[in-house]
MARVEX-736250 format. One record per residue (C-alpha): x, y, z; residue in one letter. Coordinates in steps of 0.001 Angstrom, whole numbers, plus 500000, padded with zeros to 6 digits. Layout:
# residues N
XYZA ...
//
This chain:
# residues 375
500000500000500000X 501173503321498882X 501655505920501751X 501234509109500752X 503516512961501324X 500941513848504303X 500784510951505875X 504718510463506018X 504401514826507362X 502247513719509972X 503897510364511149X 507533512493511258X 505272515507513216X 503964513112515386X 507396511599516458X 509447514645516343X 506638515667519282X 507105512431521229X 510852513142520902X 510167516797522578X 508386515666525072X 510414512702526281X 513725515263526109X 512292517993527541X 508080518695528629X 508525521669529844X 510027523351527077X 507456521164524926X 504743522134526801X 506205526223526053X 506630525098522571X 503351524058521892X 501706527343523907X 503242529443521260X 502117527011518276X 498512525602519039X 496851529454518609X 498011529619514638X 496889526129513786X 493613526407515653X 493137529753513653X 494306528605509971X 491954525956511002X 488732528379511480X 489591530308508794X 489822527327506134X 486535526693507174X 485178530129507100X 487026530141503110X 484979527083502223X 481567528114503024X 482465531103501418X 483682529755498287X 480105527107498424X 478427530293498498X 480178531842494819X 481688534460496573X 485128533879494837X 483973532665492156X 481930535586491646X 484183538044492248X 486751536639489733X 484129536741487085X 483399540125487566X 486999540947487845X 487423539254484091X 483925541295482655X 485727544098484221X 489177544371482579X 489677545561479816X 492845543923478769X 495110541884480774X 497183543977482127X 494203545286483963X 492787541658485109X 496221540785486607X 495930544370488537X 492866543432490001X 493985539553490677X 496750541520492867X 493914543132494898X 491733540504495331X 494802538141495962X 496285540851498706X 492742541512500498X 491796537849500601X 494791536791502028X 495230539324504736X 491184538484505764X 491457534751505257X 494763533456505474X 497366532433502504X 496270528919502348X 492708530017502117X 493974532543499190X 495816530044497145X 493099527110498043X 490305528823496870X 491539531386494563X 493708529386492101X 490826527998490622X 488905530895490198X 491974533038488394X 492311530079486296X 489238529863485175X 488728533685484570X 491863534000482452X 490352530888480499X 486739532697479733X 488818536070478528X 490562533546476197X 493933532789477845X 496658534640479502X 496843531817482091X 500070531952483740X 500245535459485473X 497155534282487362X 498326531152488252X 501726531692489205X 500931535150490482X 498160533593492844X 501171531772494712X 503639534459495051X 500962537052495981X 499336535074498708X 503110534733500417X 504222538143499784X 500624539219500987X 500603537628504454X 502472540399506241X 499302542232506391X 497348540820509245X 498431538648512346X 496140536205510941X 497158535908507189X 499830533848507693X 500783531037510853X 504310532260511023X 503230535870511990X 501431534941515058X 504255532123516095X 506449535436516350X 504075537767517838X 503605535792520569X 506064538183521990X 504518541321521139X 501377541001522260X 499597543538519487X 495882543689518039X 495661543218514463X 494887547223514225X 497868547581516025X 499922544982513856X 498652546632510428X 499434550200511599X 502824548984511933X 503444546600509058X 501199547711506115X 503978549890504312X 506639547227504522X 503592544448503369X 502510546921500575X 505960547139499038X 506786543394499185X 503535543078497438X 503869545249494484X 507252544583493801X 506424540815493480X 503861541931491407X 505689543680489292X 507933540916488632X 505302538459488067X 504204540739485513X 507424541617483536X 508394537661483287X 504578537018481712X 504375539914480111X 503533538207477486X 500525536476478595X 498987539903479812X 498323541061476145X 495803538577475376X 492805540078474116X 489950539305476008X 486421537589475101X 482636538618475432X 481774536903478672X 478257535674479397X 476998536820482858X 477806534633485854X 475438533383488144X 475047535647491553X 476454534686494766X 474505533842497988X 474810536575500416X 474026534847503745X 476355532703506203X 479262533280503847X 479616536918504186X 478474536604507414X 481118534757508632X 484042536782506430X 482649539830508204X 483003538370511563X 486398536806511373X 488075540043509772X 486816541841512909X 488023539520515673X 491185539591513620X 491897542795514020X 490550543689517571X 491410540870519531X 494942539989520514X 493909535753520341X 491406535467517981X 491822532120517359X 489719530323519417X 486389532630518544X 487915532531514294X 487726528679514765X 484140528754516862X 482691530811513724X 484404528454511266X 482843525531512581X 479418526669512975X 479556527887509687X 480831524340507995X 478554522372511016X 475264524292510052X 476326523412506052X 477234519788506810X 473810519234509348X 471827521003506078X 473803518102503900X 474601520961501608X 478400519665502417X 480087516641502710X 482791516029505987X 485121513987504431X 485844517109501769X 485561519341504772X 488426516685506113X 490046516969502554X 490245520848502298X 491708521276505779X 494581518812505161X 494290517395508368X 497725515089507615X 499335518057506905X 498472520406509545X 499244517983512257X 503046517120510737X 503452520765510713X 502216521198514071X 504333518024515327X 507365519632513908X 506879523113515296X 506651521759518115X 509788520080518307X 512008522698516688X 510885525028519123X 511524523045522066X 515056522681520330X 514929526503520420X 514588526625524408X 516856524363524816X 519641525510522520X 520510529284522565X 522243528916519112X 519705530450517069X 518756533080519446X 522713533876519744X 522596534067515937X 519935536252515772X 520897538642518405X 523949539615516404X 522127540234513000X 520847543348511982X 517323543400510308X 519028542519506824X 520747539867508014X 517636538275510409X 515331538497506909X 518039536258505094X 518281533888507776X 514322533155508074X 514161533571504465X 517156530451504361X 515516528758507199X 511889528359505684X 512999527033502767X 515770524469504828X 512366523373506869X 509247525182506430X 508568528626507520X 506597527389510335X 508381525075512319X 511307527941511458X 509657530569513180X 508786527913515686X 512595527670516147X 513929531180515598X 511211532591517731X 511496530243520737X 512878532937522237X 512230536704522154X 513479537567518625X 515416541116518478X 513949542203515169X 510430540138515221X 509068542380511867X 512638541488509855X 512105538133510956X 508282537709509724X 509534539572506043X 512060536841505782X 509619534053507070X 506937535342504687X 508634535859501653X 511076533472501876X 508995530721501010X 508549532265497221X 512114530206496530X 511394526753496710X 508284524176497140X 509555523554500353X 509086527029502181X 505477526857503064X 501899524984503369X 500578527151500740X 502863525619497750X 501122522346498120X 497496523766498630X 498593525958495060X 499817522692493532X 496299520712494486X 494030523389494008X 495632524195489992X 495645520879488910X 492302520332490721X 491215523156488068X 493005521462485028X 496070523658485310X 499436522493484400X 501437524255487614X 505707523725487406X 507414524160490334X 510511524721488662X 509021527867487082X 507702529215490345X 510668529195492042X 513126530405488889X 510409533587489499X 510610533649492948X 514463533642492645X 513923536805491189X 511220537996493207X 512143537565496509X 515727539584497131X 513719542327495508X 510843542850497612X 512466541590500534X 514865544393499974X 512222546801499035X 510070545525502273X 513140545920504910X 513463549477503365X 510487550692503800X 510791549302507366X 513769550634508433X 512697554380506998X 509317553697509132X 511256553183511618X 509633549821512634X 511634547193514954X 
//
């Protein structure tokens, strides 16, 4: 019998936490304090993205988007918009698990001009997660130090997010330049969304995002109510609420966070490292380190203890993982989610783009943080 990626995640995840805890429980049971609030969150919020996505919203607004733009210059604009606002609301697994699809498809009805969408979809979502405590795992692993509400987080980190944003953008672009001048079809009208428990629940988990400091237990409560109340209707199925969440996946991760950042409380080497780098040199590092071992059981490790530059290390974290397949969850929700739409997604090519793309707006995003003044 044929065992497969997520499985082997979670059986590694699951032993590196044994290992932890036999070595050292109380820095295990520290470890997993700082690492239970993210997954608990992602988890709400991939929930929340589903019933969403069952209601058209995405769907929806990608077809408007396409009807909308007037070439594709224009299309890929908006894609950046919807890609940057979805993610910081939702998460970047949500973005890239339910948004793939619908870029793919909208570039398909305008008659092609495929791979800015589908490549940009990836490299967005990561470079858009430094919005919002919640849009990406590895920001609230780190800010369990600073203890911030999302208001407080954004007012703080929305130039340095903006910046990393466009200037990914902007390279996605100029590579598939290209692709953008495909003239675009007559598009027949899509069919309306529901506006009900969707919306509903999008509304509620953007504000306990940004007003409470742990808003992952109430995220999660709204997530399942949402998904429970669809599932008790049988207008969903559990095993593809099972399916969408990755459950394999998320517990590997978690298994492995857990363990790394015991190692991190009981090793002060990458602490010491850290607390002789200046913000250049602590993005490089979590940029390296995500793509060594994922940039969540990284900032597991590299924020065991209090980092000195905690906004360096997130830009690193964050954007790091636009190198290689290996730097975050989202790559293999992109991967399933493109071919689940028919797509044809290389790795290779994402990360010869992201080779590009990342020293660029990483260097662009540390800029604009060190002239804000941000530590």
């Amino acid at each position: 019998m044929r065992i497969s990626a997520p499985w082997i995640l979670a059986a590694c995840g699951l032993a590196g936490l044994v290992a932890a805890v036999a070595a050292s429980p109380a820095d295990a049971r520290s470890a997993a304090a700082q690492n239970w609030s993210p997954f608990v969150l992602v988890t709400g919020l991939l929930l929340i993205g589903l019933v969403a996505d069952d209601d058209g919203l995405f769907a929806a607004a990608g077809h408007r988007l396409a009807r909308a733009s007037s070439n594709g210059v224009v299309l890929f604009a908006g894609a950046t918009a919807m890609i940057a606002v979805v993610t910081a609301v939702l998460n970047l697994d949500t973005s890239v698990a339910f948004l793939t699809p619908v870029l793919v498809y909208a570039a398909r009805s305008r008659g092609g001009g495929e791979p800015p969408l589908l490549y940009g979809c990836l490299l967005l979502s990561n470079a858009g997660s430094l919005f919002l405590p919640g849009s990406n795992l590895t920001n609230l692993i780190v800010l369990g130090h600073v203890h911030l509400t999302g208001t407080a987080y954004l007012a703080r980190m929305w130039a340095p997010a903006l910046a990393a944003l466009l200037v990914t953008a902007a390279v996605v672009a100029v590579i598939e330049r290209r692709s953008l001048r495909v003239s675009a079809k007559v598009l027949a009208r899509a069919e309306r969304p529901t506006v009900g428990l969707g919306l509903v629940a999008v509304v509620a988990a953007t504000l306990l995002v940004l007003l409470l400091h742990s808003p992952a237990l109430p995220v999660a409560v709204v997530g399942v109510v949402a998904i429970g109340t669809r599932v008790v209707a049988g207008r969903e199925e559990s095993h593809h609420v099972l399916a969408v969440l990755g459950v394999p996946m998320l517990v590997g991760l978690f298994g492995v966070a857990v363990a790394l950042g015991t190692l991190g409380r009981v090793w002060d080497g990458p602490s010491v490292l850290l607390s002789h780098l200046d913000v250049w040199g602590t993005a490089a590092v979590a940029a390296a380190s995500s793509v060594l071992v994922n940039n969540l059981p990284a900032a597991s490790l590299l924020a065991a203890r209090t980092p000195v530059h905690p906004f360096a290390l997130l830009i690193g974290l964050n954007l790091g993982p636009n190198l290689f397949v290996t730097g975050s969850l989202a790559w293999i929700l992109w991967l399933r989610s493109a071919r689940g739409a028919g797509a044809e997604p290389s790795v290779a090519k994402a990360g010869r783009i992201g080779v590009l793309a990342v020293p660029l707006s990483m260097a662009a995003s540390i800029g604009v943080l060190v002239a804000t003044g941000v530590r």
